[in-house]
N, C-alpha and C positions, 0 to 999 in steps of 0.2 A: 293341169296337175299343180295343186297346192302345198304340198308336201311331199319331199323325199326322204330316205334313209340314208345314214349313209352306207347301207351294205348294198345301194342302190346305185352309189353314184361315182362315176368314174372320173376322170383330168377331163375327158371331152363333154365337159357338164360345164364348162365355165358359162357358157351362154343364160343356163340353167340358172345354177346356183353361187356363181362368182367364183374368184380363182381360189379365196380360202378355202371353201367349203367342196368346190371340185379337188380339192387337194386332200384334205382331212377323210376325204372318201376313196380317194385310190389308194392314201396309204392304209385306211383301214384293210382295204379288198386283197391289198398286192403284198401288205409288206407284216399285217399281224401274223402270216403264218410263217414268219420269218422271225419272229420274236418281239420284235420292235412295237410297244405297246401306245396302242392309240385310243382314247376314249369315243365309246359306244356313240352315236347320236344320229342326229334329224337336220334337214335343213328346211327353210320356205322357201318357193321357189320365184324367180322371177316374174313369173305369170300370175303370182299369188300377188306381188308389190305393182304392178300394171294396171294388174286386176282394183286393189286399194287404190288406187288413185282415180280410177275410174267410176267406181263406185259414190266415192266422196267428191265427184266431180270436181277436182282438184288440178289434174295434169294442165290445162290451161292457163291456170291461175297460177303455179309454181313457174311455167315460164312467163310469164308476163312482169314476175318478181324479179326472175335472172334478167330480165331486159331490160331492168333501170341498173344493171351494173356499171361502176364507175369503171373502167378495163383500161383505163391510164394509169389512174393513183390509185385504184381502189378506197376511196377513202369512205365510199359506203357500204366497206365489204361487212360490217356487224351489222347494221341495219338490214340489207339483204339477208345474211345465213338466218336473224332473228325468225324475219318475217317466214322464210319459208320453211323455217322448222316446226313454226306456229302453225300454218296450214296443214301439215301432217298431225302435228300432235293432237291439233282439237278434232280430228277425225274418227271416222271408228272401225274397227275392222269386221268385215262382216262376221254373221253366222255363221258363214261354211267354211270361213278359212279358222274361227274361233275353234269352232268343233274339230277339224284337222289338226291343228295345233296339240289341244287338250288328247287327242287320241292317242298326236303319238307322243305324246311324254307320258302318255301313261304305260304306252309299251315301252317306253322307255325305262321307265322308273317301277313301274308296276304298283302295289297298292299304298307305296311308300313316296313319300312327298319328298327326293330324292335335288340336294341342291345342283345347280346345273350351271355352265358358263352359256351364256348369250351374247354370239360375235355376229359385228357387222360383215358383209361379204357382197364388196360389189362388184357388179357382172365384167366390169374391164380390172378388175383386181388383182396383184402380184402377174403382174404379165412381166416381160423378161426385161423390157425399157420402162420399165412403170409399178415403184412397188407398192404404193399406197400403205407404207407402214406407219400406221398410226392415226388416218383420216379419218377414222371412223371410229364409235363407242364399241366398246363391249362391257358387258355388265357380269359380274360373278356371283356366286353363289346365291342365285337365284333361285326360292324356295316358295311354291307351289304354285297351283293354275292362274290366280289374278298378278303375282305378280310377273308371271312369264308372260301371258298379255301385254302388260305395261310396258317390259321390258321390250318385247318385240316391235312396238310401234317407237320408241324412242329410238331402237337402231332404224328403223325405216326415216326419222329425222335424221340420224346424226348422216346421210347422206349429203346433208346442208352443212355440216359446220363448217368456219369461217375458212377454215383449213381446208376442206376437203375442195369447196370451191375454187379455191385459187390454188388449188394441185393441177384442179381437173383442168384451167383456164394456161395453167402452165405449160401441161403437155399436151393440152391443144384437146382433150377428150370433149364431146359435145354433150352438155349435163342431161337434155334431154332423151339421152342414149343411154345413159346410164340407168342400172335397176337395183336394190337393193336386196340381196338372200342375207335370211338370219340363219345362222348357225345355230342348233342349240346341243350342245354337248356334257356330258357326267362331267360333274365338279371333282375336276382332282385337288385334292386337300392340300395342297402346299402352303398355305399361314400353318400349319401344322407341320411342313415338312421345309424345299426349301425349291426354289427353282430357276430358272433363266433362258440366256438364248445361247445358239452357238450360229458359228459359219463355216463352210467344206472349204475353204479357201481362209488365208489371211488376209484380213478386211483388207489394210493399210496398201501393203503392195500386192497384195493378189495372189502370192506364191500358193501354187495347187495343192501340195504335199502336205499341208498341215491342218487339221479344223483346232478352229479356238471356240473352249467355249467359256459363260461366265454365270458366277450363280449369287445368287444370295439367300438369304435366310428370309422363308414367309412369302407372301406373292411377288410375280416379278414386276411388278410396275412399278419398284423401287432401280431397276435395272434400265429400266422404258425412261423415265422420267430423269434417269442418273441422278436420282436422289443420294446414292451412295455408292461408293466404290467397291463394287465388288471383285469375288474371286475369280483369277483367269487360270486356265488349262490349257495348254499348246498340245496338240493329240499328233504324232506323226503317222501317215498313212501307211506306208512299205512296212512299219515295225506292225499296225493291226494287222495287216492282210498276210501277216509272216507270224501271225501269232506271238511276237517280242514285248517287252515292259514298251509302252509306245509313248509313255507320257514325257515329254523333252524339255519342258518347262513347266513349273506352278509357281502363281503368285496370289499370296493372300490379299485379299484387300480388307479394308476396315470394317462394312457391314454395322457401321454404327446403329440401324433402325433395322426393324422388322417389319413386315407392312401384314396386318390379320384383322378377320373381320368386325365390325362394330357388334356391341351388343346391339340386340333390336330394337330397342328404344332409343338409340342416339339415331339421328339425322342422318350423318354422315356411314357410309356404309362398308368403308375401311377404319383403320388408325394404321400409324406408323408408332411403334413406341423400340424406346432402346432396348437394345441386344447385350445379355448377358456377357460379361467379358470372357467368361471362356469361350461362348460361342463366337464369337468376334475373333475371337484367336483360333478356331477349328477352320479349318478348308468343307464350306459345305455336300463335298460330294466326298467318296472313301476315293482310292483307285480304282476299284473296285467297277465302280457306279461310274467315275470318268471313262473307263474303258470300254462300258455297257454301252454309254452316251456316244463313243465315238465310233463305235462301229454299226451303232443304230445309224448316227448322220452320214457314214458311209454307203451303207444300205439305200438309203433315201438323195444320196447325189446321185451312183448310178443307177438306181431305177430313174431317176429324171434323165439323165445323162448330163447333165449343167452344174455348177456351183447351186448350194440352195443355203438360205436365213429360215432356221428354225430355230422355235421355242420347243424349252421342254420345263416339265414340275415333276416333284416328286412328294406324294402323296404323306403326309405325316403319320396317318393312322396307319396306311397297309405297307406302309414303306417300297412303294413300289415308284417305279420309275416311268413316264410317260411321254411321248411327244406332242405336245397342241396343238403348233403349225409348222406351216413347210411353204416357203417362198422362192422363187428361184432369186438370187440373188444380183442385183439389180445394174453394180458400179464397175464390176471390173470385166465380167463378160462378154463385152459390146465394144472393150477398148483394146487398140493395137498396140498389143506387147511388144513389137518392135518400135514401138515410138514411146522414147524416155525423156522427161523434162526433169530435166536439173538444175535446183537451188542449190547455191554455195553464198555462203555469209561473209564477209571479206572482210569484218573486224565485230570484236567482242564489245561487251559497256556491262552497264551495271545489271544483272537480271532479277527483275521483279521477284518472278515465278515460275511454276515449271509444275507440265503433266502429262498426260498422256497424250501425244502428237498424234492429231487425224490427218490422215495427208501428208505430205513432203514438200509445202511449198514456204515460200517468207513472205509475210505483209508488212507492209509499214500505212499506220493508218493512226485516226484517232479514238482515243479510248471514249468509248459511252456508256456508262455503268446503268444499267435499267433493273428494275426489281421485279418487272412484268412487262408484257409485249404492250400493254395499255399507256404507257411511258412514254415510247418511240416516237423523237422527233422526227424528221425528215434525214432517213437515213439513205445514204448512199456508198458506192464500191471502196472509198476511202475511211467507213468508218470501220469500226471495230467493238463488237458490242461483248461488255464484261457483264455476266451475272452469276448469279447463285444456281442455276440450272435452266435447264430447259425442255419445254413440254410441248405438244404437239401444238398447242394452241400459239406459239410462235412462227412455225411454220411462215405463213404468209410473208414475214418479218426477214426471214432471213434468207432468200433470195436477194436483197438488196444491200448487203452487206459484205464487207470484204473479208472478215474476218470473226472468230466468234471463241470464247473464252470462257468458260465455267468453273465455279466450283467444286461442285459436283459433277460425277460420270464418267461411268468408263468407257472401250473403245465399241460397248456395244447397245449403250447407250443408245435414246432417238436423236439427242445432237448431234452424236457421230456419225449412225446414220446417215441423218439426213443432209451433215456439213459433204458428206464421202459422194453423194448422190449431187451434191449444185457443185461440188469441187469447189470449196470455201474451207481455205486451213482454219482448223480450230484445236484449242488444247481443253482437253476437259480434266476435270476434278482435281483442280491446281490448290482447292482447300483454302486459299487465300488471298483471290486474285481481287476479289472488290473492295478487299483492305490493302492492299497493296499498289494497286495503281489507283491515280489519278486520273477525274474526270476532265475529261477535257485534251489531255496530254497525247503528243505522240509516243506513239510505242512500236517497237517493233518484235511480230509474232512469228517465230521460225518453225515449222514442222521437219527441216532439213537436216538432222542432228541423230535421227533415228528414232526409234518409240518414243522417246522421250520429248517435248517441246516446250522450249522457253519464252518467256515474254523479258523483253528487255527495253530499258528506260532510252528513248531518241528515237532517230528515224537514222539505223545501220545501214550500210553500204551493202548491195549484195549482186550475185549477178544468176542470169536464168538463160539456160539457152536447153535445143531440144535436139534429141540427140535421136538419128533413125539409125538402130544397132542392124537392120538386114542390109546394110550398104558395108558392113563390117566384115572383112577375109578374116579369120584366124590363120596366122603363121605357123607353118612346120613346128618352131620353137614355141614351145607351152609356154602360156601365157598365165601367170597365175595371181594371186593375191595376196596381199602381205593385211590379215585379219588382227584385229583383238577383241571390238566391241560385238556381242551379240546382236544387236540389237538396230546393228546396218543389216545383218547377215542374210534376212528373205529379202527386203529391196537389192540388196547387190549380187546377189543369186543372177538378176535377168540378164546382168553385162557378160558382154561375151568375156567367157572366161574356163580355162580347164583346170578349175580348181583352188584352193589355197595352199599355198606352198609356204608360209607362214601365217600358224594362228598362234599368236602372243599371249601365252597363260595369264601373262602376269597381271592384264587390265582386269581379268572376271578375277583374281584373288582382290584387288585393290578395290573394286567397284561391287563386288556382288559377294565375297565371303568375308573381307576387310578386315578377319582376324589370322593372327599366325597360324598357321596349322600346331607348332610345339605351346603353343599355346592352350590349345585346344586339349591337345592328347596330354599334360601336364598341365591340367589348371588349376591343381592345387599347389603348386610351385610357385603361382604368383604372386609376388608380395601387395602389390598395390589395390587395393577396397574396392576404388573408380571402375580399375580394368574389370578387376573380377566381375563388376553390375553391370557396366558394357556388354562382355562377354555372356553372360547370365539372360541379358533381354536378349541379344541376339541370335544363342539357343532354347529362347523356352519351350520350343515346341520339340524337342530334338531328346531322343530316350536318353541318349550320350552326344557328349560337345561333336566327337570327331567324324559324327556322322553327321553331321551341320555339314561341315567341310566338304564332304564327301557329294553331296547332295547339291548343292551351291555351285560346285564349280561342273561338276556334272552336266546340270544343269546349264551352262553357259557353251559347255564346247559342243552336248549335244545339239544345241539351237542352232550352233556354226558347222557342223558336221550334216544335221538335215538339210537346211538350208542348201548343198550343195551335193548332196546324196546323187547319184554313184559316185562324183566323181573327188578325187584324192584331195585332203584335208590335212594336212601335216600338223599338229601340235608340238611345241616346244615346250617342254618339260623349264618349270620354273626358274627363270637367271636372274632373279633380282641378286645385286650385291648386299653387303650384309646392311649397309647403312639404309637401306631401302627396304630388307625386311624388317630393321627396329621398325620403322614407322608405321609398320600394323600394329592392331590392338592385342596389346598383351608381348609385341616384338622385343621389347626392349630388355627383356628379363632370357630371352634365349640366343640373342647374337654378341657376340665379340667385337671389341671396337679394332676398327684397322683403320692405318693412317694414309692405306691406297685399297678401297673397294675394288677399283676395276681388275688389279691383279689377284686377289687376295680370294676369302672364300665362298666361291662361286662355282654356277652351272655344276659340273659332273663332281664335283669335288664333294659335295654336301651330300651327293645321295645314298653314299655307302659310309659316311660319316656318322657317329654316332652322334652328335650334336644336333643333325638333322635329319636320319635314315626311318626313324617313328615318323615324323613329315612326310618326308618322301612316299610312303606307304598311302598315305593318303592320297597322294597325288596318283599312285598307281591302282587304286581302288575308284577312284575319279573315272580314268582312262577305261578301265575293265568292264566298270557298269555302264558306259558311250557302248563301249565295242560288242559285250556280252550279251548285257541284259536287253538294251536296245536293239540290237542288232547294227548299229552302225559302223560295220566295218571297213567301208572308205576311211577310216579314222590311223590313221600311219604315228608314229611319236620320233621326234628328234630329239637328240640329247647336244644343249649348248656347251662351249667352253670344253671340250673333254681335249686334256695337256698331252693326255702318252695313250700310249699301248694297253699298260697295265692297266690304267682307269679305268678304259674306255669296256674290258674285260670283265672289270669289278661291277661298273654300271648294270652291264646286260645280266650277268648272273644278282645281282640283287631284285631289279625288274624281273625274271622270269620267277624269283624267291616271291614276289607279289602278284602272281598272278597274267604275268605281263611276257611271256613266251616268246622270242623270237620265232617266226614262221608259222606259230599255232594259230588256227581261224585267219590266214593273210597276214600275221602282222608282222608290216617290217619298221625294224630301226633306224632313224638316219643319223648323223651327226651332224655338226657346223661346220665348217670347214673358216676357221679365223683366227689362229695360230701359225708361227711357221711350222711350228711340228707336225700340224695336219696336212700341211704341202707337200712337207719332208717324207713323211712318212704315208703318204694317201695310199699308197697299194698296201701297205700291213694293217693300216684303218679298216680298207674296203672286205679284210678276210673278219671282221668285227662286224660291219653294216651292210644295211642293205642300199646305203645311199648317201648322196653329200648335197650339203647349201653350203654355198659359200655366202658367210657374211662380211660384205665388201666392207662397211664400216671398222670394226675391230682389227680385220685383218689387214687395213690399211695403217693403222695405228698403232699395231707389231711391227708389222713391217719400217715403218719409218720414226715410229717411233714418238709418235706426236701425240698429244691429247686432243683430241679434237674441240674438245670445250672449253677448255686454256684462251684466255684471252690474246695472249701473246701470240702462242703458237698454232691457234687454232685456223690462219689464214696459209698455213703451210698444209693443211690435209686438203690431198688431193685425189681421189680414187683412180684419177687419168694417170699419175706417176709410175714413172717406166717400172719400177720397182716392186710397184703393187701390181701390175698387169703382167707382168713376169710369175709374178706369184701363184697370179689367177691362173693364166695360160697351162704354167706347170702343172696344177692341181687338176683341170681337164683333161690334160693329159695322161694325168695318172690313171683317172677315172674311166676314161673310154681304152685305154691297156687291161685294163681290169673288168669291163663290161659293167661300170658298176654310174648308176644313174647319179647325175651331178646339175643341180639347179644353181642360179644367186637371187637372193634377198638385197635389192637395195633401191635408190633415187637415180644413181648415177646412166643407167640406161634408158630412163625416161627422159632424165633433163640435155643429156649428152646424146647427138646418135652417134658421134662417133666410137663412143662406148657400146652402146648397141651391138654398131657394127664388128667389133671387137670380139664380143662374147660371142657374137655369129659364126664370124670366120673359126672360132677358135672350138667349134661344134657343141657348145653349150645345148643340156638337154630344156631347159626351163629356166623363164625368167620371173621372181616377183616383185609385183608392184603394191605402193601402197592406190586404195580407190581412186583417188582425183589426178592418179599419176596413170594410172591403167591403159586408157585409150589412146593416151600420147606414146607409153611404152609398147603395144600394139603396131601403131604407125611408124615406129622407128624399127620394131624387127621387122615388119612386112617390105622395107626398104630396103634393111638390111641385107634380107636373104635375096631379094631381087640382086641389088648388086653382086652379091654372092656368087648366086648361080652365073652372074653374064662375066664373070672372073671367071668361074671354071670351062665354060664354054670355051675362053679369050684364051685358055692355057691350052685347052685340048685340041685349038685349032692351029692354034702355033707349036 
């Protein structure tokens, strides 16, 4: 059989027609009457490429070619892929697979010369240890019978390219084994519309619950190549499968180029040309189309039952939406999720650059700046190679290297990819990195920092140990997390942990919305020109400023609320002091000077305040679309700093004035517990909340009265003082009289176990830790409550 359909071919067709084309056929068969739109097509089958090699008396001679490989250095890997690509291409395909061919593209196409995508598809392809993303050609919008001929026999070469060879030689496949099916499929028009890839998993750390997908404007092999940084979409799953707003992050990316087809008379048979500035500034899918896209890749995980890397386009003319391939996804499937390897950097220096971190690891190595893989000294595990991008025909190159850097790309890129698949950190689309370092120079490359990775000038200090979480008890006493940055939030999801017990508003306002909220909702109030065009670029896209605001931070607590989906997420409602919120853009025009911030107007005080209660709103509009529109209601809110009774009264009736109900859809309130008045008073708090943290810092600071940053005084804060652990003691006390849950926020239980043991004995419901403090505070309450129980044993037996 020379030809299949795909309304013919199933996933157990890989022998057949390779894994792409066994793929693009079950989802045609299984999944179009499910909505999920996959384009029409044919494939050639393996016995048709056997067959051609057979014919053309060739299969001898092709191995005979592979037998003079260099398989040390490869240093005659170009002269080999040449040679045996040449022995294909000057060959001919017979008459009867010709006639096959032309048949069925005409059933395909019908009396219209209908353009068409021609993908290579080999028979051990997209297997679950092996993804072969990118070894092979494919040829687009290919329009009529001679040149889909052509076309077909060049993917029957690109079996040889430089790359594919030393994939196959990698994972050990035997190339005489290998067979080549052409795919040939309806051209979906995306230089006319806009398209990309996504994953059912997050690449980086693997967390299951979310698909990312990423798009650009025009064909995707501006995405492939990371020629440009395009748009990302974080899709949470529980909110599609529950019918909720599911989208929990978007980030625009640049999109500088469009990549659409050549006229017919140029040579070349794409261009890349700039992208209109609006369109650069539009996100190319609506929600609309992200939500179609994600429960399409939903659809298409479990029917496979596995993670899967698919592309998708959407068609410019019919504005329709499509899937093209479907791979099972290759890097984190195979790996044991109880086995975590941890980079920590153990001091800062000057940073180069900075981009989208693949991996979690730190190199230190030397920089090698190349402009093409044809460059490449004699590279080894210590170098580190800066360029402008990278393209499949690297490949071979970059198994040998330690490290790898670009300009260009994002995290779905083939460099990332393919760095994610050898386990080689690299930061992509840094924009600036081959002007920015030196060649020659050590550098050191972190991906340990979270999405974000830096390159920095020396060779830093750092340290890597590996950590097996199934050898980990969790403690009776909830062990939780003290959060702020998003963007640890899916990696630190895998540590054992029951939950965040503080997540810190205030890094996603400083980092990710960086202007005032009064700013926002009053921006005609501002005097200063600068601010106002700050403020201006930073909502262009935005109908009104305060819906910037809204969206932004939204956006940040969602990501720390999925990330840990079912279990409880605590957000603290914003405590910047006032000299902290001047320092956002546009702050200075709506705060007061005070000549002591830390007493002064803060936490609960600001949010029934007229100077900040419009703010505040936003902040409760924030919280409501997390918990509403999402559906993310593990999402709890604490209120910092609240001094009395009264306040603490005024608070919850202004939050439920925005939308923010105590008890409505689960939600409860907590407070802080770091006042003496909260001590004093924790059973008439506890007919107010539904909970307490104590924050061992401030409330140590009240108590004794010390500044803790005070140069002077600051060797006198002590959280072990009798004084403050009387405080503590008391305030648990009041809490379990009152049935009312009581957690602490702080350092002192990790670094101390006798503190631990303290808050043990003293029946603390929850303890949080900041991340690199987590596992240590673990092993001190697991200690704790040993010794614990072997006291109550020791008392009940005496």
């Amino acid at each position: 059989m020379l030809i299949k359909k795909f309304s013919h071919i199933g996933i157990t067709d890989i022998s057949l027609v390779g894994g792409k084309n066994a793929s693009l056929g079950e989802m045609y068969n299984q999944l179009t009457s499910k909505g999920v739109g996959i384009p029409n097509g044919f494939a050639t089958t393996s016995y048709a490429y056997w067959k051609f090699l057979k014919e053309n008396n060739i299969q001898e001679a092709l191995e005979n070619v592979i037998s003079g490989l260099d398989r040390l250095e490869y240093s005659n890997l170009a002269l080999i892929g040449d040679r045996a690509r040449n022995l294909i291409l000057k060959s001919e395909l017979s008459k009867a697979l010709t006639e096959s061919i032309i048949n069925a593209y005409n059933d395909l196409c019908g009396d219209t010369d209908m353009p068409v995508a021609v993908r290579s598809s080999a028979t051990a392809e997209d297997l679950p240890d092996a993804s072969f993303a990118g070894q092979h050609d494919t040829f687009l919008n290919i329009k009529g019978r001679d040149s889909l001929l052509q076309a077909v026999k060049k993917c029957f070469a690109s079996l040889y390219t430089d790359r594919a060879i030393k994939y196959r030689e990698d994972k050990g496949f035997l190339h005489k084994d290998i067979a080549l099916s052409v795919g040939v499929q309806l051209m979906v028009r995306s230089d006319k519309g806009c398209s990309g890839v996504g994953f059912t998993i997050e690449p980086e750390s693997g967390f299951e619950n979310v698909i990312l997908l990423s798009g650009v404007w025009g064909l995707g092999e501006n995405i492939v190549q990371g020629t440009i940084n395009p748009d990302e979409f974080y899709v949470f799953k529980p909110s599609l499968s529950k019918k909720k707003y599911p989208i929990v992050q978007k980030k625009l990316g640049d999109k500088k180029l469009t990549m659409v087809y050549a006229d017919e008379a140029k040579k070349a048979t794409t261009l890349n040309v700039p992208t209109q500035k609006e369109k650069q500034e539009t996100y190319v899918l609506s929600d609309d189309e992200i939500i179609t896209l994600g429960n399409w890749a939903l659809l298409i995980e479990q029917h496979y039952k596995k993670p899967m890397d698919i592309e998708w386009a959407k068609d410019g003319i019919s504005n329709k939406l499509f899937i093209t391939q479907a791979r099972p996804e290759t890097v984190h499937q195979n790996k044991d999720k109880q086995i975590h390897v941890e980079y920590k950097l153990l001091e800062k220096g000057k940073i180069y650059t900075q981009g989208n971190a693949i991996g979690s690891k730190i190199k230190v190595g030397k920089a090698i700046i190349l402009k093409s893989p044809n460059e490449a000294p004699s590279l080894t595990k210590d170098t580190i190679i800066i360029t402008d991008t990278i393209t499949p025909d690297w490949d071979p190159l970059l198994k040998k290297v330690g490290g790898i850097i670009t300009n260009k790309g994002g995290r779905t890129s083939h460099a990332a990819i393919v760095a994610r698949e050898l386990g080689v950190p690299a930061i992509v689309g840094c924009g600036n990195a081959t002007e920015q370092i030196q060649n020659n120079e050590t550098i050191t490359l972190s991906c340990a920092q979270g999405r974000t990775g830096y390159v920095y000038k020396g060779n830093l200090s750092f340290k890597e140990r590996e950590i097996d979480f199934s050898g980990i008890q969790m403690p009776l006493t909830e062990a939780k997390l003290i959060l702020a940055d998003p963007e640890n939030a899916f990696n630190l999801s895998r540590y054992p942990n029951d939950g965040v017990g503080l997540l810190r508003m205030e890094f996603i306002i400083t980092h990710k919305v960086k202007v005032h909220p009064m700013a926002l909702v009053k921006f005609n109030q501002i005097k200063n020109a600068g601010t106002r065009k700050e403020i201006e670029k930073l909502t262009k896209n935005y109908a009104d400023k305060p819906a910037y605001f809204i969206d932004q931070l939204s956006q940040g607590i969602a990501t720390i609320a999925a990330a840990f989906y079912p279990k409880e997420v605590i957000v603290r409602l914003s405590d910047f002091k006032t000299n902290e919120y001047a320092n956002l853009i546009g702050g200075a025009d709506f705060e007061p000077h005070e000549e002591n911030p830390m007493l002064g107007f803060r936490g609960a005080s600001r949010y029934y305040n007229e100077l900040y209660k419009e703010g505040f709103a936003l902040e409760c509009a924030s919280i409501k679309k997390v918990r509403e529109d999402i559906g993310l209601t593990n999402l709890k809110v604490m209120i910092p700093f609240c001094r009395t009774i009264e306040e603490g009264k005024k608070v919850v009736t202004v939050m439920a004035e925005n939308g923010l109900k105590r008890k409505d859809n689960n939600l409860k309130i907590y407070t802080m517990i770091e006042i003496p008045s909260n001590v004093i008073l924790a059973k008439e708090f506890a007919e107010i909340f539904d909970g307490f943290s104590i924050g061992s810092n401030d409330l140590t600071q009240l108590t004794l009265g010390i500044d803790r940053d005070s140069e002077i005084m600051g060797k006198l804060f002590d959280e072990n003082d009798v004084a403050t652990k009387k405080m503590i003691s008391m305030a648990i006390q009041s809490a379990k009289s009152t049935h009312t849950k009581i957690g602490l926020c702080g350092q002192a239980p990790s670094d101390f176990p006798e503190f631990a043991q303290f808050l043990v004995d003293e029946g603390i419901d929850s303890i949080s830790f900041n991340p690199d403090a987590l596992l240590q505070g673990i092993e001190n309450i697991n200690k704790a409550e040993q010794k614990h129980t072997t006291k109550k044993v020791t008392e009940i037996s005496d």
